[in-house]
N, C-alpha and C positions, 0 to 999 in steps of 0.2 A: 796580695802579693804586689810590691811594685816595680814599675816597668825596669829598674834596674836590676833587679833578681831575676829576670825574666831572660834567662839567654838564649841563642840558639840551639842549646843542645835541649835545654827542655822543650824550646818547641817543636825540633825535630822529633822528639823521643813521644811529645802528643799523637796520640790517631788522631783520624780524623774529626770524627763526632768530638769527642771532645773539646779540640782546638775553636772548631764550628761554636759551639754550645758555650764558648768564654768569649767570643767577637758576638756572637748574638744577643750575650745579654744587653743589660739597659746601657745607654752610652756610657755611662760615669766607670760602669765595670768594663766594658769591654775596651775602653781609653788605654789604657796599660799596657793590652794585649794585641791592640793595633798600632800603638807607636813602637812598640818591641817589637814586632813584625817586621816594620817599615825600617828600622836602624838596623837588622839584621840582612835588607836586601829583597824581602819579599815584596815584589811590585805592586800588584793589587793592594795588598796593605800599606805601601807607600799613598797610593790613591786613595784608599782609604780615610787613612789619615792624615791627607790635605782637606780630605770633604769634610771633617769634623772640626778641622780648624777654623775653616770657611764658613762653617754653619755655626760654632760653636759650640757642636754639641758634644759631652763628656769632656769637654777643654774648653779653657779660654779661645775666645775668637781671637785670630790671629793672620790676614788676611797676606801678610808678608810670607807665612813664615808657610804658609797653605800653597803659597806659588813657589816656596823652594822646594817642596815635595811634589809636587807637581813636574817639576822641573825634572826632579831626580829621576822620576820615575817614565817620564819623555825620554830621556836620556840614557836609560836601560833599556828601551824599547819599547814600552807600554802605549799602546793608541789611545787606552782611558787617559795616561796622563797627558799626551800629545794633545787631545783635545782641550782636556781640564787648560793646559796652558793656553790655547786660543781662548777659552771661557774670560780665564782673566785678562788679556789685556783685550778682548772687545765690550767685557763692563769695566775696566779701572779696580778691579782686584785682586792689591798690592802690586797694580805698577798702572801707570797712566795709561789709559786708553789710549789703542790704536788695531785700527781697523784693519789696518794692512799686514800688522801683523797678527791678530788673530786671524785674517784669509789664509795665509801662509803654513799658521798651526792645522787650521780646518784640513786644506787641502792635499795636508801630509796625511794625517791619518786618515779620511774621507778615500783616496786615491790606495790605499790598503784597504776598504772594505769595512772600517768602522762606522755604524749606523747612524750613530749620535752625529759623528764630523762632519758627516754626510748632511744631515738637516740642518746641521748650524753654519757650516756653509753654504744650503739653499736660502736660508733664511736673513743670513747677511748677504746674500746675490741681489733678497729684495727691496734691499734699500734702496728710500725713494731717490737717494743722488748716486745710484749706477745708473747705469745705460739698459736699453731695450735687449739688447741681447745678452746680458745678463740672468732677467728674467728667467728666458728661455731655458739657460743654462742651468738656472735657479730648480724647474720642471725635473730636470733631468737627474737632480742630485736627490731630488725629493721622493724619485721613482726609485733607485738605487736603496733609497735608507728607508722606504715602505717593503721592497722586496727581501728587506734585509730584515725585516720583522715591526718596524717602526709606528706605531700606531699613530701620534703625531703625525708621520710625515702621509703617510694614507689618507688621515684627515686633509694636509693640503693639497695631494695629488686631487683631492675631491673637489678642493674648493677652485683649483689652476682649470678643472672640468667644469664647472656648474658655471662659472664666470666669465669661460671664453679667456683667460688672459692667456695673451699670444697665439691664441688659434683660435677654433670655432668651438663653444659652448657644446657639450655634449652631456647632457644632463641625469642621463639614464647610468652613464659610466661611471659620473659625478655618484649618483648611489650606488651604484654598488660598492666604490673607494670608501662612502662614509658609512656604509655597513659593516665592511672592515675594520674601521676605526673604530666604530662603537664595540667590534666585540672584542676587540683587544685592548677597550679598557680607560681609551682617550675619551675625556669629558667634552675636549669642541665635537671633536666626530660624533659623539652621543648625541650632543647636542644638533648638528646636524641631521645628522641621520632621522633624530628625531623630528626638526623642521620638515624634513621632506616627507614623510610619513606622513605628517597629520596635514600637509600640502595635498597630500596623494589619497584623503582620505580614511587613513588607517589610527582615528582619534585613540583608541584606548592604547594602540602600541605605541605612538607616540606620548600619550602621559608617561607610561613606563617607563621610555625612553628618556626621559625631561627627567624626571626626577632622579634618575641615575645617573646624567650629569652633573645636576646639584649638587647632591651628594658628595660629591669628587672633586668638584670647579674650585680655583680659588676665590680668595673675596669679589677680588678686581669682575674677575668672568662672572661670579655669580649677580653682582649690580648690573652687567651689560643683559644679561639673560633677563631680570626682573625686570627692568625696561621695554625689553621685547613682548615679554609674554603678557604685560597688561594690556600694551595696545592691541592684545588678537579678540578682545571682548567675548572671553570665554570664562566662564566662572571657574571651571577645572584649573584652567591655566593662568588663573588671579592666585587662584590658592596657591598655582606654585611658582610666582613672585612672589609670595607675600613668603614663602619657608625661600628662597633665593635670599630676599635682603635679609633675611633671619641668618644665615649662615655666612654672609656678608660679614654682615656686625659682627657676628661668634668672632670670625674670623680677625678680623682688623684686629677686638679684642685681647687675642690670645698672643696676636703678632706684637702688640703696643705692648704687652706684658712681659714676651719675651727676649723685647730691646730694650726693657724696663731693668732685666735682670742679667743681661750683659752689659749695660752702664754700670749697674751697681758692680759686678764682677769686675771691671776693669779698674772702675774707680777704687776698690779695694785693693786692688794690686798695683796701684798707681805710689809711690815713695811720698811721705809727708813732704811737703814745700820748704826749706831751711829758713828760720826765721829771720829775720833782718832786725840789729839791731836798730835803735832810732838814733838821729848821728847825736845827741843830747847825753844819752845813754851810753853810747860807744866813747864818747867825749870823755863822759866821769872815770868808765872803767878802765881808758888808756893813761890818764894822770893817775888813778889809784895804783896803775900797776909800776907805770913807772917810778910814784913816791916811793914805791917800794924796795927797789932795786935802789934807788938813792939810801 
C-alpha cells in the first residue's frame, strides 16, 4: 500500500498491534506507514520520520527535509523533536551549525524533563571554549538525565566522580554511577565499570564486562578500547583487542558500504545533466534552420 492510500481514517480504524506490527517492520515497509503518520499530525511519527530521513533508512537521505519534521513536530510540542532540532544545528544537519542555537533547543526541552536534552546540553556545557562554571553546570544536567533513566549520562556522572572535575574525586561513587551504566546497557559505562573491576581485582567480571562492551561500542570506541587493553600485558585482554579491532574494521566496513549506497541512491535520483551543444554544431543547426524558413 502506498503512503498516499494511507489515510487517517485507516489508521485510526488500525488497533493497536497492528499499526505497531506495520511501523516495526524492516524500514523500506514501514517507510509508508511512518511518513503517513507524520502528514496526518501524529508527532512521534513526525519524529520518526525525520530520523529516517537523517539516517536514510527506508528513504532517501534527506537532511533538509529531516529538520522540517523535526521542526513540525517542536512545534506541536514534542520534546523529541525540540531536541532532534538542537541535534541539527549543533552537527550542520540541514542548516549550518550553531552552537547557540542548539543550547537554546537543548535547554527548552531539557528544562521540561527530557533526558536526552538534558545530556546534550551537559555535553555541549563541556565544551572546551566554555567557561569553568559551565562544567559545573554541565554535572548537574548530567545528574537530572541519569535520574531520568539515562545510561550515557550515569556513565559521565561516573566519570565527573572518578576525575575530581570541579570537586574532589570520589571514586567509590565513581563505581557505583558506572555499575548503573553497565547494566543499563551503555558500552563506556561497561567499559568502565569494567576498568574498575579488574583495577579492584575482580579479573574474570571484568573480562565479562570488556567484552560486552565490545560487542556494543562503535568502531571509533572500539579502536580506543584496543589500545588500552594491549598495554595491560594481559593475554585475556590481548585477545580482546584483537576481537575490538575486528569489530572496528566490520564496522568501518559496513559504514563505507552504507555511504557506498546512499551515493549511489542519490546519484540515481539525481536529473541527467542537458547536454550542451558544441558552438560548431549549434552554428550548422541555426543556418540549416534558418535556410529553411528562407
Amino acid at each position: 500500500m502506498s503512503d498516499e492510500r494511507i489515510s487517517y481514517k485507516i489508521l485510526k480504524e488500525m488497533d493497536e498491534e497492528s499499526l505497531r506490527r506495520r511501523m516495526g517492520a524492516s524500514p523500506a515497509e514501514a517507510a509508508p506507514w511512518v511518513r503517513a503518520a507524520a502528514h496526518n499530525g501524529i508527532k512521534t511519527a513526525q519524529v520518526a520520520w525525520g530520523q529516517m530521513l537523517l539516517d536514510g533508512e527506508g528513504t532517501a537521505r534527506d537532511v533538509d527535509a529531516a529538520l522540517r519534521w523535526f521542526r513540525i513536530a517542536g512545534d506541536a510540542g514534542s520534546l523529541d523533536g525540540i531536541n532532534m532540532v538542537g541535534r541539527c544545528h549543533e552537527l550542520g544537519w540541514g542548516v549550518a551549525p550553531d552552537a547557540a542555537a542548539a543550547e537554546r533547543h537543548y535547554r527548552a526541552a531539557a528544562s521540561l524533563g527530557h533526558a536526552w536534552a538534558q545530556f546534550n546540553l551537559a555535553s555541549l556545557l563541556l565544551q572546551p571554549d566554555r567557561a569553568a562554571a559551565d562544567r559545573v553546570e554541565a554535572l548537574g544536567w548530567y545528574v537530572r538525565s541519569a535520574r531520568g533513566g539515562n545510561a550515557k549520562a550515569m556513565a559521565m556522572v561516573g566519570r565527573f566522580l572518578e576525575h575530581g572535575w570541579g570537586r574532589q574525586p570520589r571514586p567509590l561513587a565513581a563505581r557505583r554511577w558506572y555499575r548503573r551504566a553497565a547494566i543499563g546497557g551503555d558500552y563506556r559505562g561497561q567499559f568502565d565499570f569494567a576498568r574498575t573491576r579488574y583495577e579492584d581485582g575482580f579479573r574474570d567480571e571484568a573480562l565479562a564486562w570488556f567484552a560486552r562492551s565490545i560487542e556494543s561500542a562503535v568502531p571509533d570506541f572500539c579502536r580506543l578500547a584496543a589500545e588500552g587493553l594491549r598495554d595491560a600485558g594481559d593475554p585475556a585482554l590481548d585477545a580482546l583487542a584483537a576481537r575490538a579491532l575486528a569489530r572496528a574494521q566490520d564496522g568501518d566496513a559496513r559504514r563505507a558500504a552504507r555511504e557506498a549506497a546512499l551515493q549511489a541512491e542519490a546519484a540515481a535520483r539525481r536529473p541527467a545533466p542537458r547536454r550542451r551543444l558544441t558552438a560548431r554544431l549549434s552554428a550548422t543547426l541555426s543556418a540549416t534552420l534558418l535556410g529553411r524558413r528562407t
